[in-house]
C-alpha positions as CSV (number, residue, x, y, z in Angstrom):
1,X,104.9,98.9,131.1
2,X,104.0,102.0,129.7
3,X,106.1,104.0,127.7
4,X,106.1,107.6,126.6
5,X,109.3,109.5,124.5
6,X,109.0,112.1,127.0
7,X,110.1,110.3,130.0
8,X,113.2,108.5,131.6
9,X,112.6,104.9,131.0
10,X,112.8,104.8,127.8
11,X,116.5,104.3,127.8
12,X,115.5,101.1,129.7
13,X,112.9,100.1,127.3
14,X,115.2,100.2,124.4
15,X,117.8,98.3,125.9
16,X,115.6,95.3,126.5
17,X,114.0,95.8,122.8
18,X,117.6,95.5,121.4
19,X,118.4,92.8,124.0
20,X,115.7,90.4,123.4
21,X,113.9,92.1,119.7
22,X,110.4,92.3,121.1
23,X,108.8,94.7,124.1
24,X,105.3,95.2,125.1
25,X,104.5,98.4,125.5
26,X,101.1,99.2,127.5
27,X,98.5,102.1,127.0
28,X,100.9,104.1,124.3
29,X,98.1,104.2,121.6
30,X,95.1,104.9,123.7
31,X,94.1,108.1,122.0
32,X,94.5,106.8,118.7
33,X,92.5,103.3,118.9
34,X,89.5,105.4,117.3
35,X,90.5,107.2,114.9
36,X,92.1,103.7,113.6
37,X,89.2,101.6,114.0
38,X,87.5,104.2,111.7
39,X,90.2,103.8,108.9
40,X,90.0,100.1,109.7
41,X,86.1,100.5,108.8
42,X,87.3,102.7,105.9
43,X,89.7,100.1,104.4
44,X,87.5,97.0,105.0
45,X,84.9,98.7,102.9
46,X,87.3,99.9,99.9
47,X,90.1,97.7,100.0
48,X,93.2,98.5,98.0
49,X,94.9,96.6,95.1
50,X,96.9,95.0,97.5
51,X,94.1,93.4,99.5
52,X,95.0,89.5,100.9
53,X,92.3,88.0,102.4
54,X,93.1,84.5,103.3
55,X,89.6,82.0,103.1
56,X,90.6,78.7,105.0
57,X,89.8,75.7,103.1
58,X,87.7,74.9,106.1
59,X,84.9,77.6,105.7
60,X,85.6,79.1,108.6
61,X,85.7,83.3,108.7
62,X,88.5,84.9,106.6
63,X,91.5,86.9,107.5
64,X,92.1,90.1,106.0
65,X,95.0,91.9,104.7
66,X,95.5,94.5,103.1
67,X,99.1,97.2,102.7
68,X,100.6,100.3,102.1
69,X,97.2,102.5,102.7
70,X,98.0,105.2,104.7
71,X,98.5,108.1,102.2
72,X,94.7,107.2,101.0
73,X,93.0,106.2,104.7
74,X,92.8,109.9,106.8
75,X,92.9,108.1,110.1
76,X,96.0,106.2,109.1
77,X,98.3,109.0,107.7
78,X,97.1,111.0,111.2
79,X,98.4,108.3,112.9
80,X,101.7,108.1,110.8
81,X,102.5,111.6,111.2
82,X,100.9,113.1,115.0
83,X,101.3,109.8,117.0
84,X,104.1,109.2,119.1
85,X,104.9,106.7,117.0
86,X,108.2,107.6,115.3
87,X,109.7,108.9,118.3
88,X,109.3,105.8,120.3
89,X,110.3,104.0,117.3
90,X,113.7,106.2,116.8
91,X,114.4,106.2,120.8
92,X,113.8,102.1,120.2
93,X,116.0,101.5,117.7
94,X,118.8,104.1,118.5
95,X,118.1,106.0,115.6
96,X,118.7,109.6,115.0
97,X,115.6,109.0,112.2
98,X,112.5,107.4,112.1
99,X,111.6,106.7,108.5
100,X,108.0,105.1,107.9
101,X,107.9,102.3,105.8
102,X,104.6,100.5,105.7
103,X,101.2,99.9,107.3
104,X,99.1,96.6,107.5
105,X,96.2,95.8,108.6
106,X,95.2,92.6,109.9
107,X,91.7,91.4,110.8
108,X,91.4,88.3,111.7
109,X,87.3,87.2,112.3
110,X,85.9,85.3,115.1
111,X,86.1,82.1,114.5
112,X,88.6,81.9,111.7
113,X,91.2,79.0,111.6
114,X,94.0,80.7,109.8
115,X,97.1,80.1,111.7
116,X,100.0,82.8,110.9
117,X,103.2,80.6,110.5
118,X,106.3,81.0,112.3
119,X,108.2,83.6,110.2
120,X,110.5,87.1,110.2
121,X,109.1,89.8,108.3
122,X,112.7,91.1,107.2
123,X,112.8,89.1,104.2
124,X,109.6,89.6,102.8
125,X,110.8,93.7,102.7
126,X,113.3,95.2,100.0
127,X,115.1,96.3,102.7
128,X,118.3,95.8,105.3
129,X,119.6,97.0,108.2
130,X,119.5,96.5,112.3
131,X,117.6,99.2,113.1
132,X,113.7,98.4,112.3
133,X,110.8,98.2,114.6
134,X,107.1,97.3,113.7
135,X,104.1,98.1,116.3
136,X,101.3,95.5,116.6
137,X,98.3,97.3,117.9
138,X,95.1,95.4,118.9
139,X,92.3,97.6,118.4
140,X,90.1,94.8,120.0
141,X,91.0,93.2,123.7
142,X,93.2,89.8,122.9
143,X,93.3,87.1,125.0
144,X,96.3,85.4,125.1
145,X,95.5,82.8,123.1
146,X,94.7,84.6,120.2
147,X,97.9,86.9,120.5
148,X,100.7,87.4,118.3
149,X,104.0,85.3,119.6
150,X,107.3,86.7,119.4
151,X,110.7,84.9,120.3
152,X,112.9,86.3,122.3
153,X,116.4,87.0,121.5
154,X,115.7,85.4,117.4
155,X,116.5,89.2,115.7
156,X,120.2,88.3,116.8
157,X,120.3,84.2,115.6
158,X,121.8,85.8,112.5
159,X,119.6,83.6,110.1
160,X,117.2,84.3,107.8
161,X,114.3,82.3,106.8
162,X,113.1,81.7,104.0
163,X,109.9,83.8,103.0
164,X,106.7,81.3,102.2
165,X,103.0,82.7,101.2
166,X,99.6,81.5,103.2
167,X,99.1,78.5,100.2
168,X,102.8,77.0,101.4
169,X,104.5,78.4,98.3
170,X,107.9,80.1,97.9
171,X,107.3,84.3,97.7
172,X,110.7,83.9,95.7
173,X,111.2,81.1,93.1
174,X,114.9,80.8,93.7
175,X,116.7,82.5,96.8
176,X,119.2,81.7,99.6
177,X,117.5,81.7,102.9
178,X,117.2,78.7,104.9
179,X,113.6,76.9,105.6
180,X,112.2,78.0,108.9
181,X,112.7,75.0,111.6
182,X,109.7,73.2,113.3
183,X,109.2,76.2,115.8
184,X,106.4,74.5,117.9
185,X,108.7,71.0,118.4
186,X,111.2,73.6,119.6
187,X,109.0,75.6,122.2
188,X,110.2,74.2,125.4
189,X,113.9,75.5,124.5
190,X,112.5,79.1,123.3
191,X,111.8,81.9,125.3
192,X,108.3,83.0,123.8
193,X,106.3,86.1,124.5
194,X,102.5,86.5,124.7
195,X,100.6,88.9,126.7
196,X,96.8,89.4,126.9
197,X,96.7,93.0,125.5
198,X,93.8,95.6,125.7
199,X,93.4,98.4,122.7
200,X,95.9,100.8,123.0
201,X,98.8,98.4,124.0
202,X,101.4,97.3,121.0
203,X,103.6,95.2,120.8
204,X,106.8,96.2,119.2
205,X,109.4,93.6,117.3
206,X,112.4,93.6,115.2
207,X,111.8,92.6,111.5
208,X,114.6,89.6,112.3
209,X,112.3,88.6,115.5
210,X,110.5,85.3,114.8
211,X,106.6,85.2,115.3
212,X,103.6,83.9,114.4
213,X,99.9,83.5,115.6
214,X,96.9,81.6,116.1
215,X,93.7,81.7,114.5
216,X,90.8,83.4,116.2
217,X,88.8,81.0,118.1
218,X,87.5,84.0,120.0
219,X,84.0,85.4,120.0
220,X,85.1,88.9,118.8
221,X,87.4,90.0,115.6
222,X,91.1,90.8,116.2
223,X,91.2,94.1,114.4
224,X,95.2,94.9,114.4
225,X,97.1,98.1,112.6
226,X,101.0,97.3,112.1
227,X,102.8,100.2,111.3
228,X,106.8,99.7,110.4
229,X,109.6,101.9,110.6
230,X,113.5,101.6,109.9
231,X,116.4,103.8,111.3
232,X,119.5,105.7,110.0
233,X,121.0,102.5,108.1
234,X,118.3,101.4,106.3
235,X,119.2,100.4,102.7
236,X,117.5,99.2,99.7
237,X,117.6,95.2,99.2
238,X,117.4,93.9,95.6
239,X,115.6,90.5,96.5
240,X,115.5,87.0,93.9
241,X,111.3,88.3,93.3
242,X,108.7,90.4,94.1
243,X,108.6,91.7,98.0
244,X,105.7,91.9,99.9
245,X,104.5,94.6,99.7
246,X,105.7,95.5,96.4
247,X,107.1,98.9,95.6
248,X,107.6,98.4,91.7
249,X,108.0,102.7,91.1
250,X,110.7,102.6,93.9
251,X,114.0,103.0,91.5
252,X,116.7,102.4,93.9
253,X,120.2,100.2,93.1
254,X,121.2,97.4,95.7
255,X,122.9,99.2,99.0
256,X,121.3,102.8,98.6
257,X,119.9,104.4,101.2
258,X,116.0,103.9,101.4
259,X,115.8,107.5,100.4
260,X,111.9,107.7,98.3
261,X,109.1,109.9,99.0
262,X,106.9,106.8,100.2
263,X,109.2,106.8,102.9
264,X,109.0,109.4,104.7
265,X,111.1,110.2,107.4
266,X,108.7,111.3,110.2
267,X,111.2,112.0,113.1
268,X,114.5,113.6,113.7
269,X,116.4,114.3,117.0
C-alpha cells in the first residue's frame, strides 16, 4: 500500500504498524532513491570510523556497514530533513515528534553468504520507549528471498534479547536480556513478513520487532538506507557496554529525555 502523511489512510496504516510492529509501505521513497544511491556511492568510497564490513569466512562477497553519516553524506542529511520521512514516522508511531536518531547503510553484494541473525534492534541503542520506527529502503529491486524478515506482533512479546555481534560474541560482557530462541525451528508458529520490494518501497518496524535476513544469493547488490526515528517518550538508556552505534559525547543520565543536538527533532504537529 502506498502511503502519503497527506492523505486519509494513514490513520489505518498506523494502526496495523502498532498492531502487528512492521508495515510495508509501497512507492513512499521514489523520489529520493537517487539522491541516496549517490550518498551510498559517497559513503562506500570514504567510509566513516564506524565502518563494519562483515568478510564471511567462506570468501564469498562482503557486507557493508557503516553508521551515523548523515550530517557528513549531502544526500543523506536531504533525505533526513525534506523527505516525508519524519512525518510518516510521527503519524506511525502516534507521536506529536519525530526525533532522528541514526542512519545505516547496508550493502550486502551479490553473492555474499552473510546471514543477518534473528535479532531486535532496541537493545543494541541507548535508548527506551514504545514509540520508534526504522525504515528499510531497498535502493535495488529484492526478491523475496533476499528480503529483510520481520515478525509480526514480536514488538509487543515484552522480551528482550540479548544483543550478539556478527563473530557470535556478546556486544555487552555482562547484561540481563534473555538469548534469542531458535527462530527458524519456530517458523511454522510465527507470522513472518517478506515482500518482494522494488526501490522506493520501505519497510517500516518497531525497534522491539524481531527480524533478520538472508544472504545475497542474488545476481545484483542489495544496496539498503535505514534511517531510525523515536517519538515523544524516548529516553536515554544507560546499557552494561558500549551500544551500537556508539554516542560516547552524548552526556545524558539514565531516564532523560533523548534531548542532544545529534538528535534532532525533525517534525512537530
Amino acid at each position: 500500500m502506498q502511503i502519503s502523511p497527506s492523505r486519509s489512510e494513514t490513520d489505518d496504516c498506523a494502526e496495523r504498524y502498532r498492531q502487528d510492529g512492521v508495515l510495508l509501505l509501497r512507492g513512499v521513497f521514489d523520489a529520493w532513491i537517487e539522491p541516496l544511491r549517490t550518498g551510498i556511492d559517497a559513503l562506500m568510497a570514504n567510509p566513516s570510523p564506524l565502518e563494519r564490513t562483515v568478510r564471511p569466512a567462506d570468501g564469498s562477497a562482503p557486507f557493508f556497514q557503516d553508521l551515523c553519516n548523515w550530517q557528513r553524506i549531502p544526500e543523506f542529511e536531504a533525505f533526513v530533513y525534506k523527505s516525508p520521512a519524519a512525518e510518516i514516522a510521527a503519524r506511525l508511531m502516534g507521536s506529536r515528534t519525530a526525533r532522528f536518531f541514526h542512519d545505516h547503510v547496508l550493502v550486502k553484494q551479490p553473492g555474499g553468504s552473510t546471514v543477518t541473525p534473528w535479532h531486535q534492534d532496541q537493545p543494541y541503542y541507548c535508548v527506551e520507549g514504545q514509540q520508534s520506527v526504522s525504515f528499510w529502503i531497498p535502493l535495488d529491486p529484492v526478491p523475496r528471498d533476499v528480503v529483510m524478515e520481520c515478525i509480526k506482533g514480536s514488538h509487543a512479546w515484552g522480551r528482550g534479547f540479548r544483543p550478539m555481534r556478527f563473530d557470535g560474541t556478546r556486544l555487552y560482557a555482562d547484561d540481563d536480556f534473555e538469548a534469542m530462541p531458535d527462530i527458524d525451528a519456530m517458523r511454522p508458529t510465527l507470522d513472518i513478513a517478506g515482500w518482494d520490494m522494488q526501490p522506493g518501497d520501505a519497510i517500516a518496524f518497531n525497534f522491539r520487532t524481531v527480524h533478520g535476513a538472508p544472504g545475497n544469493q542474488s545476481p545484483r547488490a542489495r544496496r539498503v538506507f535505514s534511517a531510525r526515528w523515536v517519538g515523544d517518550d524516548a529516553v536515554f538508556a544507560r546499557r552494561a557496554g558500549r551500544t551500537s552505534p556508539p554516542f560516547p559525547d552524548l552526556r545524558l543520565e539514565d531516564g532523560e529525555p533523548l534531548d542532544a543536538p545529534i538528535f534532532p527533532v525533525v517534525y512537530r504537529s
